[in-house]
N, C-alpha and C positions, 0 to 999 in steps of 0.2 A: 238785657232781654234776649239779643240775640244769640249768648252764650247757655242762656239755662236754655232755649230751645235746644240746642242742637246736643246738648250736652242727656234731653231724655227724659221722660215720662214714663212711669210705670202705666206697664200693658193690662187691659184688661184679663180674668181667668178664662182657663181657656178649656171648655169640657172635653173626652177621649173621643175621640172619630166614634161614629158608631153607636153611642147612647143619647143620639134625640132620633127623633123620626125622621130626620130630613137625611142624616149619614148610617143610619142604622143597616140602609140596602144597596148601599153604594161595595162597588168589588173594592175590595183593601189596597189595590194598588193605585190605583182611582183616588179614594181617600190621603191616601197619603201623598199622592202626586196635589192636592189640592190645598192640603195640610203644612209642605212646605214652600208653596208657592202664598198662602197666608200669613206663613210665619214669617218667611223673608220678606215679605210686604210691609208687615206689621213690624218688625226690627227697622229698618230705614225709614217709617217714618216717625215712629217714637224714640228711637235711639243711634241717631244718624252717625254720631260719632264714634259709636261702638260699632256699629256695625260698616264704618271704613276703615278699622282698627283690625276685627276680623277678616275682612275682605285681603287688607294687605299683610297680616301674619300670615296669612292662609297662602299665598302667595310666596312670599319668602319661606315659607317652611319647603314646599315643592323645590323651587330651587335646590333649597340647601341639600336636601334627599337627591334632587338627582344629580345634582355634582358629585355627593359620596358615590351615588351610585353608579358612575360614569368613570371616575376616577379613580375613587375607592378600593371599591368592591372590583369592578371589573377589571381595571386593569391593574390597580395596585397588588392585588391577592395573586394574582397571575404571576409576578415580577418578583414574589418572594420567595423560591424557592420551597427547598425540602424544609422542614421546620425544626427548631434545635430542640435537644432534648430539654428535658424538664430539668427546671435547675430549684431541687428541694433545698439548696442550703442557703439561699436568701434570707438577709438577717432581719428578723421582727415584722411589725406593720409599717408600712408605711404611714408617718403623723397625720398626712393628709386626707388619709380614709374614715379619722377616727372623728364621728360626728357631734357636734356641739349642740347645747338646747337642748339636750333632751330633757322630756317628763319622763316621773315613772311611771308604767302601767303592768298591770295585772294581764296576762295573756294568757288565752284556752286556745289549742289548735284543735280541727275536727276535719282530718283528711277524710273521716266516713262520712258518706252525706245521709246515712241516717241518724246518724247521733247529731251530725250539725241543725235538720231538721226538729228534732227531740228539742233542742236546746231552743232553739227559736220560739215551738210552741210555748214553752218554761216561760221564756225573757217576757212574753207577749203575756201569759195568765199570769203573772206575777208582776206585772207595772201595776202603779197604784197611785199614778195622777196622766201620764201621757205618752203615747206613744209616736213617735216618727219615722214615717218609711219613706226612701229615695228607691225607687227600684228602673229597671232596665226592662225584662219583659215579665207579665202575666199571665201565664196561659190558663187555657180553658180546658185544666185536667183537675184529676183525683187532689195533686198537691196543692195547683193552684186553689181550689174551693178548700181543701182544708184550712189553709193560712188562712184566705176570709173571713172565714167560720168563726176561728179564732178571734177576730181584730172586732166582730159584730159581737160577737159575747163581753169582749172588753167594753165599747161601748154602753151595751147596756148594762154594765157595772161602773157607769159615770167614769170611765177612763174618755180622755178628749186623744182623740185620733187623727192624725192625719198623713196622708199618702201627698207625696210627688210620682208620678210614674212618665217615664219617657214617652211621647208620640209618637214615633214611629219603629218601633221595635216590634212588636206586635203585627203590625202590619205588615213588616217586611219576612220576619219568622215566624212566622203563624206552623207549626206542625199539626201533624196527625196526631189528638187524643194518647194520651198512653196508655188505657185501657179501651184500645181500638183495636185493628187488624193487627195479626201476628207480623214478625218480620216474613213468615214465608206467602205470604200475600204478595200477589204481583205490585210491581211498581205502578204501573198504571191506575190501579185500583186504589191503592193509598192515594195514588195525585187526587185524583177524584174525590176523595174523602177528606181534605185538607179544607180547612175553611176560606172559604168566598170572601165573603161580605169582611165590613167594617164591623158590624153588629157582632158575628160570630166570632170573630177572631180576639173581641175585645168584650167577652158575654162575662166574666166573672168583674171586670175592673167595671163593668157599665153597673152591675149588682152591688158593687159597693157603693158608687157613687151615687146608689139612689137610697143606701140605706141612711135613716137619721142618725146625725150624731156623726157619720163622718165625712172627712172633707178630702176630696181627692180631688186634683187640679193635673194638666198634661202640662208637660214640661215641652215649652216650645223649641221647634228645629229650623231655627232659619241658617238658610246655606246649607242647607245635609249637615249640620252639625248634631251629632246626636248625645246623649247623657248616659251614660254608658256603667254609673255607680249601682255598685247593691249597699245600702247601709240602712241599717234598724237600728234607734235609739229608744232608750226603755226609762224613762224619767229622765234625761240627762244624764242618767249614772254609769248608763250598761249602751255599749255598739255590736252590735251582731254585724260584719263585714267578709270582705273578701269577692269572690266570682263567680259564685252560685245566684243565680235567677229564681224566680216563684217558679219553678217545672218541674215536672217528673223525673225530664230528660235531667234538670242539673244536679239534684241530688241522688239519682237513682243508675242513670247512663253515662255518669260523664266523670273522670278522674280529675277532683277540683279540691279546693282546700279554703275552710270558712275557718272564721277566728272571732273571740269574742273578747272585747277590750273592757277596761274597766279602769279609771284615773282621772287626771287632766287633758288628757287626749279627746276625750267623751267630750268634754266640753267644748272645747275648739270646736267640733264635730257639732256640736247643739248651735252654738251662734252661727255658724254656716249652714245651717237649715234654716235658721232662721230667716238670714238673709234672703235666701237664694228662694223661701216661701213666698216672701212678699215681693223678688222680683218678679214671681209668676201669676203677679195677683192677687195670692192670697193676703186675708183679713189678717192683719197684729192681732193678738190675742192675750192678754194680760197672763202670765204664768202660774197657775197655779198653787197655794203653798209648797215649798221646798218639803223634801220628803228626808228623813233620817237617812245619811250617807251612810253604805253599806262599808266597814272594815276592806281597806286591800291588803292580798301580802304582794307587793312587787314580784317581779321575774323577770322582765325588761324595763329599757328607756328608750324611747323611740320621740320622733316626731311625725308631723302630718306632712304630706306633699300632697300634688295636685296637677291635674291638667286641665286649663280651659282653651278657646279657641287660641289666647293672648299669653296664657301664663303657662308656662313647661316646666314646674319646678321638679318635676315626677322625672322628665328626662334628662332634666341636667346633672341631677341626683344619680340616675344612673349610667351616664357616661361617665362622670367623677369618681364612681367604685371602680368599673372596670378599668380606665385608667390608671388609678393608684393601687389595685391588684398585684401582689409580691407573689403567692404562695397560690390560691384559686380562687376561680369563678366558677359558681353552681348555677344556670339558669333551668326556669321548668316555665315553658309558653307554648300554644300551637301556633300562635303565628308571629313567627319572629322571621319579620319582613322588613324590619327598618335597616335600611343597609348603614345609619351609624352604630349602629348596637354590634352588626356585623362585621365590620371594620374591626371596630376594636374589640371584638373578640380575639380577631386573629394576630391583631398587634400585640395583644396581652400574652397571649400563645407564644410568641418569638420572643419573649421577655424572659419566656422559661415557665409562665404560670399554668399551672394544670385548669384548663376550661373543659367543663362538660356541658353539654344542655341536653335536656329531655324535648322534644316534638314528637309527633304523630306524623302519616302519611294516610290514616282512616278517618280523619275529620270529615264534619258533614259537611263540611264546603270543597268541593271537588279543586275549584282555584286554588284552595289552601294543600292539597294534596300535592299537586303540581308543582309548587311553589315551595313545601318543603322537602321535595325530591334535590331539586337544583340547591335550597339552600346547606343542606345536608352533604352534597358535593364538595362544596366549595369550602363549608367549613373543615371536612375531612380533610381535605388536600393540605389546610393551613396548620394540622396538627390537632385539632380540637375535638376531643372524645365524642360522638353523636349517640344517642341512644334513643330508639324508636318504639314509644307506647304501643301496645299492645289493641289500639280500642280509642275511644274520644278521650282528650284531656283537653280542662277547662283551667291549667294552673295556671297563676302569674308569681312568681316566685324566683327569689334571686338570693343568693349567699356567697360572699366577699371575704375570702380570710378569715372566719369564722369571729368577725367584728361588725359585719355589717350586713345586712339583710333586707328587703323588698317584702312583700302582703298585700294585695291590694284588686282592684278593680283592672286595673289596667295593660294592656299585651304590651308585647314591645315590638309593634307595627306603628304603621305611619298613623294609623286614626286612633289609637290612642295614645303618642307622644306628642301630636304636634295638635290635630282635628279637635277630639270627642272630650268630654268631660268624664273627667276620672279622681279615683283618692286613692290612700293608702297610706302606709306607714313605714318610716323606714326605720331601724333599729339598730341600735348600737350595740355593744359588749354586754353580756349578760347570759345570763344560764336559758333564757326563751332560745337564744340561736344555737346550743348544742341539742336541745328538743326539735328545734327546726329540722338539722341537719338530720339526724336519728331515724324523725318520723316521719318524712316527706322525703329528702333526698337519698339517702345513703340504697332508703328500701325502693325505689325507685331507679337507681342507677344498677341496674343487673343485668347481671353478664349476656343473658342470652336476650335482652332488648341490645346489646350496644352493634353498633353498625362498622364492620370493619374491611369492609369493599365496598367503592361506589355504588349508587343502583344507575340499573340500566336507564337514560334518559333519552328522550324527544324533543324535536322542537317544537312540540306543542307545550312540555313542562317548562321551557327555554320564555316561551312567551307568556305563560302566564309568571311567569317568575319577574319576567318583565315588568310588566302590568302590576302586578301585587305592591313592586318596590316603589313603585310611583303613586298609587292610588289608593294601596290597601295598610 
């Protein structure tokens, strides 16, 4: 008796801040300061054991981050000199990179976010028993109501629906409308215009949740751990994935990269909704009749990885490419703050492997600008190509020898290798990762983004650089 206690109880559902009348007028930072001090509440007494399981991963991952980053990064990158040239005539792959298990699947890339949006609406009027969404934020613009639009029309064509959407996203990024003030509007005036309340900032997720026929539940954040996935499943058959959020900003302002799966992959991907529904409360729901399997023609083999507070199979994945890297590393992230990923970039570098990565220094996170000034530094000093977007990128994207490959939800920062809940897929050898390379990196790595003298730094970028490596 005293092991199935401690061992957990499913949580009651837990409705979005904002849609009853008691959270609807509450300021959003209010809400969400209350939101996770109930959901850490609510974890320690129904699931004590997991959440002392959290408590000390969470713990141990800090450590380990700041030893690299102590040791590492600071002083080891210091101690290595000038960096040797590239050494192109290393023989083959390394066996070690080459991944096992894979399924096949069918893979669409849509670096445009209007065509990834297009396709979305497609997947979603074209299911024809259910649809499931995991999402990250929902804003209260043009895009996010149109998606809605969409999933209440499926409804009332007896398609069964159902939403997970993250707690505290919304509330912590809540923006200005994007058919609101111009960019030439004072800053001041946009603050001002930014939504308040719990209510406002969560006004389309609260509209669905009252419509019939669908089911939307907030995915609890105990400890600040947040859920950080975008994924759409269309019968079981079809995944609409990758880094794009319900916003205007992600498909319209932000240089990101959605993808759309179709195989055994899909599946894995269904039974983990499934779970992860009724850990949030939701009702089991008998399945539907199976619907005629749509023909694939393959193009890759990949499998799933993942991060939760406990499991890092997302990051161990990719320290093990970088690693076993003979020939090159392609990375595309704004916030590559994990100083292990950092590390061995530069060791990979003195191996003689060509490393490049894509970042930003125009992110909308000023921290994150600061942070990728100094990282940008340090990587240059170590040999490793930098090249600087033009504008916001939202990619998480990785290519290894042209054998191994990353897609997914997740940066390569401390909160989503070690913190937040993330997916994606990693792939093996196949004709998807010359498409990859093609149509996301090759056109992406140009010449007059690439970064070929320091930038001028502070020690205010010194400190947030700081901070980032430990916290962000």
């Amino acid at each position: 008796v005293m092991l199935l206690a401690l061992s957990g109880c499913q949580s009651a559902p837990a409705p979005p801040s904002g849609c009853t009348p008691a959270t609807a007028s509450l300021h959003r930072y209010r809400a969400l300061t209350r939101q996770l001090l109930c959901d850490t509440g609510a974890e320690v007494v129904h699931h004590p054991l997991r959440a002392g399981r959290t408590m000390l991963a969470g713990e141990a991952a800090w450590l380990c981050s700041t030893g690299r980053g102590i040791f590492g990064k600071r002083l080891g990158l210091c101690l290595h000199g000038l960096p040797p040239p590239l050494c192109p005539c290393a023989e083959g792959l390394d066996p070690a990179l080459i991944e096992t298990d894979l399924q096949p699947a069918a893979v669409q890339l849509y670096p445009d976010g209007l065509a990834a949006l297009i396709v979305l609406e497609q997947l979603i009027d074209s299911a024809q028993r259910c649809i499931d969404i995991l999402i990250y934020t929902w804003e209260d613009d043009a895009v996010g109501w149109n998606i809605a639009q969409h999933l209440a029309e499926a409804v009332a064509a007896n398609r069964r629906v159902r939403i997970l959407i993250d707690g505290g996203a919304n509330l912590i990024f809540a923006s200005t409308p994007a058919d609101g003030p111009s960019r030439n509007d004072s800053s001041k005036q946009r603050r001002q215009e930014k939504p308040k309340t719990a209510g406002e900032v969560n006004r389309v997720v609260c509209w669905l949740a009252h419509q019939p026929g669908i089911e939307l539940l907030r995915i609890r954040n105990p400890f600040a751990h947040f859920d950080h996935r975008k994924l759409v499943l269309i019968d079981g058959q079809y995944a609409w994935a990758g880094g794009r959020n319900f916003t205007h900003t992600a498909f319209f302002l932000r240089h990101d990269v959605t993808f759309t799966l179709q195989g055994p992959l899909v599946a894995e991907w269904q039974r983990m909704f499934e779970c992860y529904w009724r850990e949030q409360g939701g009702k089991p729901a008998p399945l539907p009749p199976p619907t005629k399997e749509t023909p694939m023609v393959a193009n890759a083999a990949g499998r799933l990885v993942e991060n939760t507070p406990t499991h890092h199979s997302l990051r161990r994945a990719l320290y093990r490419a970088i690693d076993h890297a003979r020939h090159f590393v392609y990375l595309e992230n704004p916030y590559l703050t994990d100083n292990g990923v950092i590390v061995k970039l530069a060791r990979a570098r003195r191996r003689g492997v060509d490393v490049r990565i894509l970042f930003t220094i125009q992110s909308d996170t000023p921290s994150i600008n600061h942070t990728n000034k100094v990282t940008a530094h340090r990587l240059l000093a170590a040999g490793v190509r930098v090249y600087l977007y033009p504008g916001r990128i939202h990619t998480k994207a990785a290519l290894v020898d042209g054998c191994w490959a990353y897609l997914g939800s997740g940066n390569f920062d401390l909160l989503s290798l070690y913190r937040n809940h993330e997916l994606g897929v990693i792939f093996g050898p196949g004709p998807f990762l010359e498409e990859l390379n093609q149509r996301v990196f090759q056109p992406d790595f140009n010449p007059d983004w690439e970064l070929h003298a320091p930038l001028p730094l502070t020690a205010v970028d010194y400190a947030y650089e700081l901070l980032a490596a430990f916290f962000l």
